[in-house]
GUNU-625542 format. One record per residue (C-alpha): x, y, z; residue in one letter. Coordinates in steps of 0.02 Angstrom, whole numbers, plus 50000, padded with zeros to 5 digits. Example, Ala and Ser with C-alpha at 12.3 -4.5 7.8 and 13.67 -1.06 7.14 Angstrom:
2
REC    east   north      up   rest
REC   50615   49775   50390      A
REC   50684   49947   50357      S
# end
This chain:
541
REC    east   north      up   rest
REC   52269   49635   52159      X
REC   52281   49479   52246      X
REC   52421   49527   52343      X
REC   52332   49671   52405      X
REC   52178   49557   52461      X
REC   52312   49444   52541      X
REC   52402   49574   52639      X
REC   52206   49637   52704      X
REC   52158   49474   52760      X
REC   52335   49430   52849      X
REC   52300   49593   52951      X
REC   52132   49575   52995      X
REC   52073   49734   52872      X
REC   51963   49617   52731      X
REC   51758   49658   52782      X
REC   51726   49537   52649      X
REC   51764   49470   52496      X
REC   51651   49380   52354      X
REC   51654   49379   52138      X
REC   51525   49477   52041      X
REC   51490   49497   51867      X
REC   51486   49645   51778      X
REC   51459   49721   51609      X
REC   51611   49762   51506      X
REC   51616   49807   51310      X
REC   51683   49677   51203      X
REC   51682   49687   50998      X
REC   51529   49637   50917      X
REC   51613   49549   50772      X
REC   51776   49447   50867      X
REC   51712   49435   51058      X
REC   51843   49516   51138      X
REC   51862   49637   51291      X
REC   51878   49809   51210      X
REC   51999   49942   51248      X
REC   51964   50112   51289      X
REC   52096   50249   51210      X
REC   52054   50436   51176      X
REC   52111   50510   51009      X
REC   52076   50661   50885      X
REC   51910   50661   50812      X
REC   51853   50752   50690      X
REC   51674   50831   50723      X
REC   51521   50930   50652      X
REC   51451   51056   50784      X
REC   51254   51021   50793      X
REC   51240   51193   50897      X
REC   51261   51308   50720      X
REC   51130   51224   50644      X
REC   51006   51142   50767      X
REC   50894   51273   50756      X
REC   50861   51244   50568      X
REC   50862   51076   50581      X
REC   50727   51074   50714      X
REC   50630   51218   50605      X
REC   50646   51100   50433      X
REC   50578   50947   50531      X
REC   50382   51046   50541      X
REC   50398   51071   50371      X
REC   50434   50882   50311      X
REC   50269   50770   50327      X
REC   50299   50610   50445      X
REC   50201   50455   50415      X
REC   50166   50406   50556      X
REC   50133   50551   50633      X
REC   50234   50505   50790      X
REC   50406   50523   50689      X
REC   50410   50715   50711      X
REC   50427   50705   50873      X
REC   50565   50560   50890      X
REC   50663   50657   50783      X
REC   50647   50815   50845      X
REC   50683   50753   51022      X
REC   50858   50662   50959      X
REC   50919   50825   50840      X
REC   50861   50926   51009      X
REC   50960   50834   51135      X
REC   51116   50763   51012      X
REC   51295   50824   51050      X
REC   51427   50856   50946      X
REC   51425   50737   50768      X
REC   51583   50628   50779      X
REC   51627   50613   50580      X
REC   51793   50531   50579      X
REC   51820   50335   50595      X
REC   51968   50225   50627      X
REC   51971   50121   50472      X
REC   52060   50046   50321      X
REC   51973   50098   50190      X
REC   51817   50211   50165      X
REC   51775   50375   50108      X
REC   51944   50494   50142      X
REC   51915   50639   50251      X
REC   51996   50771   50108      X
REC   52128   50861   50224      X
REC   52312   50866   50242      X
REC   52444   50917   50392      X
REC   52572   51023   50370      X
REC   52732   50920   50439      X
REC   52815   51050   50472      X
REC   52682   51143   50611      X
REC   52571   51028   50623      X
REC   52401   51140   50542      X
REC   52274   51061   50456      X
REC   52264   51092   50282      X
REC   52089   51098   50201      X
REC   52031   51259   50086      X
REC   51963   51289   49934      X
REC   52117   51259   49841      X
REC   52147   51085   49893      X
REC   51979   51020   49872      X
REC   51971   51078   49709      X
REC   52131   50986   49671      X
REC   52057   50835   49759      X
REC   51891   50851   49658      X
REC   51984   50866   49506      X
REC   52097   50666   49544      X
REC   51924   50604   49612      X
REC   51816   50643   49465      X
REC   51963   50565   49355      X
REC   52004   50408   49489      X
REC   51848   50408   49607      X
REC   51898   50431   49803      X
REC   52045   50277   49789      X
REC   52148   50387   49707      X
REC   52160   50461   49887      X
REC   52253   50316   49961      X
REC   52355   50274   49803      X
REC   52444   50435   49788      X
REC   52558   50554   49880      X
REC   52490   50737   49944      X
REC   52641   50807   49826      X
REC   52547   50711   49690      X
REC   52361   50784   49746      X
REC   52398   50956   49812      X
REC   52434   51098   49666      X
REC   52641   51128   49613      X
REC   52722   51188   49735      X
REC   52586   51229   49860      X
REC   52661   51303   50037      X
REC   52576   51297   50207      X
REC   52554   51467   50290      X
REC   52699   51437   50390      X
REC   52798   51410   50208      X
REC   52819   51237   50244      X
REC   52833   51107   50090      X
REC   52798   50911   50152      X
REC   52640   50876   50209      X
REC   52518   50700   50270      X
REC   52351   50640   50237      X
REC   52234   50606   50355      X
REC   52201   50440   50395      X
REC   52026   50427   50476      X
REC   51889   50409   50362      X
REC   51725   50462   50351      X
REC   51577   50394   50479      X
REC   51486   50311   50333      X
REC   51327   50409   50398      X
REC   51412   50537   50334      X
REC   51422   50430   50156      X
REC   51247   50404   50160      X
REC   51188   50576   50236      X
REC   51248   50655   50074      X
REC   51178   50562   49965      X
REC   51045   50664   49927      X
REC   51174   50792   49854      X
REC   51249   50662   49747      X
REC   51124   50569   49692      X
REC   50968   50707   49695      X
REC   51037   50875   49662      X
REC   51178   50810   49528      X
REC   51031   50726   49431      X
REC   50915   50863   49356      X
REC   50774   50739   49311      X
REC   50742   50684   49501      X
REC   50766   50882   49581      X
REC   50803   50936   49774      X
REC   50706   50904   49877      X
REC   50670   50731   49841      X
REC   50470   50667   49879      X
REC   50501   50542   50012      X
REC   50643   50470   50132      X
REC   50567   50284   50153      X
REC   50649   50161   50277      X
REC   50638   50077   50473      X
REC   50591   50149   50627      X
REC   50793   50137   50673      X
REC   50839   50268   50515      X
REC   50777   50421   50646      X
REC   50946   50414   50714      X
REC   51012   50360   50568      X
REC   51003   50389   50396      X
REC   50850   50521   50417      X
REC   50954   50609   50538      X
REC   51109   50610   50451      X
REC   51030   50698   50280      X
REC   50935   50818   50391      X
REC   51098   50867   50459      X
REC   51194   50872   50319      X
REC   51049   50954   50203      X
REC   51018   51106   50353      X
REC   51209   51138   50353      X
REC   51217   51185   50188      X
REC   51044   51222   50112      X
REC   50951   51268   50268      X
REC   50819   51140   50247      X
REC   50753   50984   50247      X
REC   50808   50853   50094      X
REC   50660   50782   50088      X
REC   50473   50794   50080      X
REC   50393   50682   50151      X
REC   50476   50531   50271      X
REC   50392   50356   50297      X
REC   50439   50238   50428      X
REC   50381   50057   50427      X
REC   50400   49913   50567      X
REC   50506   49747   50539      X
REC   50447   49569   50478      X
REC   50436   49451   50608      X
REC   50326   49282   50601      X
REC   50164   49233   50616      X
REC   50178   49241   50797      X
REC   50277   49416   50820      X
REC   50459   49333   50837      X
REC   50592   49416   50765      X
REC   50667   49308   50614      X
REC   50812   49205   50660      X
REC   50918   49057   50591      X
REC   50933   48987   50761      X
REC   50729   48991   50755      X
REC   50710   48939   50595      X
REC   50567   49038   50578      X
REC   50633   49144   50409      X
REC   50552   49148   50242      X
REC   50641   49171   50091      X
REC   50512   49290   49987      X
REC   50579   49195   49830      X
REC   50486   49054   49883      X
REC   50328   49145   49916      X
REC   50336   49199   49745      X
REC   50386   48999   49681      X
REC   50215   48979   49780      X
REC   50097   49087   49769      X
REC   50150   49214   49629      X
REC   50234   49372   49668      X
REC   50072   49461   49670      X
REC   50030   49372   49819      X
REC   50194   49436   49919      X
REC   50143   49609   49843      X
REC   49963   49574   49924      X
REC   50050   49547   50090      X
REC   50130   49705   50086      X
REC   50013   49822   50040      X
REC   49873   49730   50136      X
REC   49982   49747   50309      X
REC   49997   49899   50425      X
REC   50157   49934   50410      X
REC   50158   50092   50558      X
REC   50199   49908   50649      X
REC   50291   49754   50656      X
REC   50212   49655   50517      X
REC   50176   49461   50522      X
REC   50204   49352   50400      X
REC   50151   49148   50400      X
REC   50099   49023   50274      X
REC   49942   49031   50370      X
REC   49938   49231   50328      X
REC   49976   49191   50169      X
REC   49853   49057   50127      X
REC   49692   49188   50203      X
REC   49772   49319   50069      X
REC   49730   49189   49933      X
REC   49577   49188   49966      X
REC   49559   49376   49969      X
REC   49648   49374   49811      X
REC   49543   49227   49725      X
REC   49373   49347   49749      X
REC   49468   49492   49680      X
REC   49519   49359   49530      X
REC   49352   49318   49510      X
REC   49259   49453   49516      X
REC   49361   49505   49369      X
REC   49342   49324   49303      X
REC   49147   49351   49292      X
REC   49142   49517   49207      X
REC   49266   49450   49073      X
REC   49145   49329   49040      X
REC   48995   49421   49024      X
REC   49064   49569   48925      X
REC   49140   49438   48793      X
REC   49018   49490   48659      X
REC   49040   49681   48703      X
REC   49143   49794   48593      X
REC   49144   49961   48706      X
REC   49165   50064   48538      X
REC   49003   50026   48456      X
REC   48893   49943   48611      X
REC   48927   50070   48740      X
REC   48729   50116   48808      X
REC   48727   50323   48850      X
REC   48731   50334   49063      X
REC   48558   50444   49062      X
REC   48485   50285   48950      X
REC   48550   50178   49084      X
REC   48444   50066   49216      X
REC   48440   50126   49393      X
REC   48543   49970   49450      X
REC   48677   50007   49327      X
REC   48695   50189   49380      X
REC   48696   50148   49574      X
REC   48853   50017   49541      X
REC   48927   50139   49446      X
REC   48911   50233   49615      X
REC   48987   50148   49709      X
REC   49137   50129   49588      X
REC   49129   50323   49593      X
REC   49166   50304   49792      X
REC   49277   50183   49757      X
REC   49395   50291   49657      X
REC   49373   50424   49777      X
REC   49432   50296   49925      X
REC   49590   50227   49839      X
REC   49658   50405   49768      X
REC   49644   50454   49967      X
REC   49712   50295   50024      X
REC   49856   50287   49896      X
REC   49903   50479   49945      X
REC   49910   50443   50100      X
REC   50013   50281   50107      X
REC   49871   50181   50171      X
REC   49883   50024   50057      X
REC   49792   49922   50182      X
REC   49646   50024   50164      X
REC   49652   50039   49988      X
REC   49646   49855   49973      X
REC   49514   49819   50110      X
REC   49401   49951   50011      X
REC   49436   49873   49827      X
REC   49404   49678   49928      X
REC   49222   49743   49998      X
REC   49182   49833   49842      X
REC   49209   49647   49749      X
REC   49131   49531   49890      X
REC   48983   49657   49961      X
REC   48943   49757   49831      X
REC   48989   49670   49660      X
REC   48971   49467   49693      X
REC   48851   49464   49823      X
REC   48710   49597   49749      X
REC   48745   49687   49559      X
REC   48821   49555   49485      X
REC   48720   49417   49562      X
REC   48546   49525   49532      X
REC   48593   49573   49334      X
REC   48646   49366   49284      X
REC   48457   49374   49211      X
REC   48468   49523   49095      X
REC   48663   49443   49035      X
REC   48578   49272   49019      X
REC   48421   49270   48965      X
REC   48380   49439   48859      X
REC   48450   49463   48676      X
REC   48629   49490   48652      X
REC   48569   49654   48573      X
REC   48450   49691   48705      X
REC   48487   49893   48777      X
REC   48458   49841   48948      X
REC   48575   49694   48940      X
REC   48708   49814   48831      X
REC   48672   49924   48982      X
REC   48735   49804   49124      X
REC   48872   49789   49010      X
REC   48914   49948   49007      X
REC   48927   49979   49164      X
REC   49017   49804   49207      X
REC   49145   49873   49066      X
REC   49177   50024   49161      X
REC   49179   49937   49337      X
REC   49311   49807   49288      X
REC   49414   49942   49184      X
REC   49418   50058   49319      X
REC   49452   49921   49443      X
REC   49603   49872   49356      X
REC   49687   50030   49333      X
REC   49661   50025   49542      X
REC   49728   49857   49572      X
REC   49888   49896   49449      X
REC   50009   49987   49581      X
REC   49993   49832   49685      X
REC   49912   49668   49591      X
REC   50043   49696   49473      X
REC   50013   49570   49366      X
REC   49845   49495   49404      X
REC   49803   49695   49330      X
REC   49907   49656   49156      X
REC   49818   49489   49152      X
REC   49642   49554   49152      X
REC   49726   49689   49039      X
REC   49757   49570   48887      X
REC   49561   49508   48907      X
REC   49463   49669   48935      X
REC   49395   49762   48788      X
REC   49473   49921   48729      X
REC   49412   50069   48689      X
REC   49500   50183   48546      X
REC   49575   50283   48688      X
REC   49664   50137   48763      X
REC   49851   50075   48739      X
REC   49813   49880   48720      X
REC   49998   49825   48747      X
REC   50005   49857   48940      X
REC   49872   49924   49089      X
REC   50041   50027   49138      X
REC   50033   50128   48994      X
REC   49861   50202   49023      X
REC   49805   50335   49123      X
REC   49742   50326   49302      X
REC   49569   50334   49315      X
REC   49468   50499   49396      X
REC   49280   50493   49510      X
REC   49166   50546   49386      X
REC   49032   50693   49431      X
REC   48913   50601   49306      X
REC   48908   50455   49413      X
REC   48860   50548   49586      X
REC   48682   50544   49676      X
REC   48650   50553   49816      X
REC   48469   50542   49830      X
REC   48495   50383   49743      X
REC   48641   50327   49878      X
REC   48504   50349   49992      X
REC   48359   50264   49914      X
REC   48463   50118   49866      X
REC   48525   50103   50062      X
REC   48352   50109   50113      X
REC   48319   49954   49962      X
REC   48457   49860   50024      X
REC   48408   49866   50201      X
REC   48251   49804   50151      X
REC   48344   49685   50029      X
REC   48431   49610   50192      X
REC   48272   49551   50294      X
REC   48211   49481   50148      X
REC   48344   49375   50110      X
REC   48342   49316   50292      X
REC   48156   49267   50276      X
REC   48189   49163   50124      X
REC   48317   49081   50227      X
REC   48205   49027   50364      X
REC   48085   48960   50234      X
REC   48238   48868   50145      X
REC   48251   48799   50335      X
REC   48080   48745   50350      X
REC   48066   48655   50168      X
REC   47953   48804   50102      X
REC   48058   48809   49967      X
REC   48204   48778   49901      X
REC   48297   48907   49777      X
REC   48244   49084   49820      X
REC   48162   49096   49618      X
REC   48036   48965   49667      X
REC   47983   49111   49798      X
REC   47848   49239   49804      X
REC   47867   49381   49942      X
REC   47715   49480   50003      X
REC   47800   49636   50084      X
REC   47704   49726   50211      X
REC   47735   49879   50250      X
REC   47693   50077   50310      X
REC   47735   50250   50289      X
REC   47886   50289   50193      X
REC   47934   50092   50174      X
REC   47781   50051   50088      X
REC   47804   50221   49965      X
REC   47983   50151   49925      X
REC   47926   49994   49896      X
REC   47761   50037   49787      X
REC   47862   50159   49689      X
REC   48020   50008   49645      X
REC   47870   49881   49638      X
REC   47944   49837   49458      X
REC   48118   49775   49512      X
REC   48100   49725   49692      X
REC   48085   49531   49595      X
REC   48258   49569   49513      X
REC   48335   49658   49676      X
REC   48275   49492   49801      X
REC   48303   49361   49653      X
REC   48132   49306   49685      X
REC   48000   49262   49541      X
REC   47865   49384   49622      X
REC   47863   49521   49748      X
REC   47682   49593   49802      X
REC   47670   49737   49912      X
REC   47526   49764   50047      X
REC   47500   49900   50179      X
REC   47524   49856   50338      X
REC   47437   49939   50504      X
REC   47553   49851   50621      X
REC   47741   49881   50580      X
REC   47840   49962   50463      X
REC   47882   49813   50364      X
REC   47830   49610   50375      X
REC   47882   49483   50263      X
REC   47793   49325   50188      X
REC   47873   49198   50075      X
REC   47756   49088   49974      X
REC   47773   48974   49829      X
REC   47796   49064   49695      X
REC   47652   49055   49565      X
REC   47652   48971   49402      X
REC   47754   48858   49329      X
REC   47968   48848   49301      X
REC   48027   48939   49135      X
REC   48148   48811   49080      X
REC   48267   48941   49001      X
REC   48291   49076   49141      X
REC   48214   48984   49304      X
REC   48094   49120   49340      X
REC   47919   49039   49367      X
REC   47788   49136   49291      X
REC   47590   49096   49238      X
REC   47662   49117   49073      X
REC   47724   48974   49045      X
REC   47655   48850   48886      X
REC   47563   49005   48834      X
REC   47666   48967   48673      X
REC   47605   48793   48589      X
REC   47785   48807   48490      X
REC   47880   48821   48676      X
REC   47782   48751   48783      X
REC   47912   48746   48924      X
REC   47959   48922   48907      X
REC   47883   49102   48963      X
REC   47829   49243   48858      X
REC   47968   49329   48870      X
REC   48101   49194   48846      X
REC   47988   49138   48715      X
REC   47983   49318   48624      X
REC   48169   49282   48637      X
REC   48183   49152   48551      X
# end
């Protein structure tokens, strides 16, 4: 070459001459240039089978949705499968040469033969014997020729792990063919999906599996890949040293995995908090169903209060949420619905609004038996939820809760999965307690501007005067009873109202401050004995 450049430039023939880089292969694992020879292959033809394949992929369910087409598109445009590999040791491509012409050797006979040493040896035996030693006494080539050689390529281990769902599925009668789901990265399309599709259509004319999930990768809190040179990798042991394994099992489920998904101790430490108001929300049950044996306490849902039966609702919805979230993969939503159900509809209104009928009435009392009822059944059917993911945290609450005769004590794993209940739906009362809530909502605001302004300073040392038309002030006439209970207030008048649909006042509240429950009522020292106590605390006692 550079006596060729030499000779152009001594005669005046060079235009020009300069270096340039180019791309050339080299090996991935040693660095160095790589040579380019062409030898035998052994291959699969795609083109007496890609039809099937292509039909088999509609009938397989891809989550995401997007993965039926990928696929299809790679099976539709692939060439010829290249199944034989240049290497030491691997799975032995089962055929033999006849030394004599030179014809591959590979029929019913010999495989049987090479079954036969496998199932003794496993596929070693392949490399440690002769073909005289493998092939049946005195088996003769076509051409009546006697000495014969093994092939030497292996298998592509695609191959390998493309028929595993033969070895592993079919051979094993308590798993069964078609398995339910194929579960792995976005990569596996051309890879191991691919490969099992292939080597399922070939022989059974469909599809190995049911269903196939793809997920993203793990990359930090800031959407790096995870390198050593980055230092940006965490070891998931030390998450669970941490935090508790539940917590890594929290960041799984509560991630979309369709995408890359981030992981960070600052991720991390905002999942402990969602997990701490999980925690508890079971914590607070626990404690206020201690006295509660669900075998002899249990209050009848029709003799239940109205309160009781809308949480038991919204548990209903729950349940209904989660089985639809958990059949169709979506673990984030599953645990985004079980997190609201605990922080919007549990701790920040039922459980706050029923602490006076746990505290204050008799331990006996039906209508505090009834809130624990229904807190029985919440907190039950909340953990059998939480148990696919919260692991753990579910067993916990497990060896705490009471059982009834139905239950298996020992383990939250060996009870059934809980069912929505037709009992527990209403939707007229879904309605009506929306509309209640709503109303709930501006009051709450109101008694937070008067909290501003020094009007008061707990909302039980408030009185609200609602005003209101039309269909509010028929709601609100018709709950008059429990709108106290529903704002936490000690009173709650209702007025009509010619100007709006609904105005609130907050004034003192009347009376004087129960010592025992907080309420303030004109009850109060009505009882010489308990002076400092109302008549109903004082009936109580």
């Amino acid at each position: 070459m550079i006596g060729s450049l030499q000779t152009l430039k001594e005669t005046n023939l060079l235009y020009a001459e300069e270096k340039i880089s180019h791309s050339y292969p080299h090996c991935w694992r040693c660095k160095e240039p790589i040579i380019y020879r062409a030898t035998e292959q052994w291959f699969i033809s795609i083109d007496k089978f890609r039809k099937q394949a292509l039909d088999a992929i509609k009938e397989v369910r891809w989550i995401p949705g997007w993965g039926e087409e990928r696929i299809s598109k790679m099976v539709e445009d692939r060439g010829d499968w290249c199944i034989s590999r240049q290497r030491i040791w691997g799975l032995p491509i089962p055929i033999f040469y006849c030394k004599d012409c030179g014809k591959e050797i590979i029929n019913d006979e010999t495989i049987n033969a090479i079954k036969t040493l496998f199932a003794k040896e496993g596929s070693n035996a392949w490399f440690k014997y002769e073909p005289k030693e493998i092939l049946p006494a005195g088996y003769k080539c076509e051409c009546g020729g006697t000495e014969f050689k093994k092939e030497t390529d292996i298998m592509d281990v695609w191959f390998d792990s493309g028929s595993s769902h033969i070895a592993v599925a079919e051979a094993n009668p308590d798993l069964g063919w078609p398995v339910d789901m194929y579960l792995e990265g976005s990569d596996q399309h051309r890879g191991w999906f691919q490969s099992s599709l292939l080597t399922a259509t070939a022989v059974k004319g469909k599809a190995p599996y049911r269903q196939v999930l793809t997920h993203g990768y793990v990359v930090d809190g800031q959407g790096r890949k995870m390198s050593k040179s980055l230092g940006n990798g965490i070891d998931p042991m030390d998450i669970c040293k941490q935090y508790g394994a539940d917590i890594l099992r929290l960041w799984v489920s509560s991630s979309d995995y369709k995408v890359d998904i981030r992981i960070s101790n600052d991720i991390l430490k905002q999942l402990t908090e969602s997990y701490r108001k999980i925690r508890n929300t079971a914590r607070f049950i626990l404690g206020n169903i201690c006295d509660f044996d669900p075998n002899k306490d249990n209050v009848a849902y029709s003799e239940m209060e109205e309160l009781d039966k809308w949480a038991l609702l919204k548990l209903n919805q729950l349940v209904e949420k989660i089985e639809k979230a958990y059949s169709e993969y979506e673990f984030h939503t599953m645990l985004h619905a079980i997190h609201n159900f605990c922080v919007v509809d549990m701790s920040s209104f039922y459980l706050d609004v029923t602490k006076d009928r746990m505290y204050a009435s008799k331990p006996e009392d039906k209508s505090r038996r009834a809130g624990q009822t229904a807190m029985f059944i919440i907190l039950d059917t909340l953990t059998r939820l939480l148990a696919p993911v919260l692991a753990f945290t579910a067993d916990e609450i497990w060896q705490y809760l009471p059982h009834t005769d139905k239950d298996n004590a020992e383990s939250i794993m060996l009870n059934d999965w809980p069912e929505a209940k037709a009992e527990y739906e209403n939707d007229a009362l879904d309605q009506k307690w929306s509309k209640i809530l709503e109303v709930r909502d501006s009051v709450l605001k109101a008694l937070e501007e008067a909290r501003n302004k020094k009007l008061i300073g707990q909302s039980l040392q408030a009185k609200v005067v609602l005003k209101a038309s039309g269909d509010t002030l028929k709601l609100l006439n018709e709950n008059l009873d429990i709108l106290p209970t529903v704002f936490i207030t000690s009173q709650a008048e209702v007025v009509e109202s010619t100007n709006s649909e609904l105005e609130i006042e907050v004034l003192e509240a009347d009376g004087d401050k129960c010592e025992r429950c907080w309420i303030y009522s004109t009850t109060v020292g009505h009882n010489h004995d308990l002076p400092t106590l109302c008549d109903r605390c004082s009936s109580v006692l």
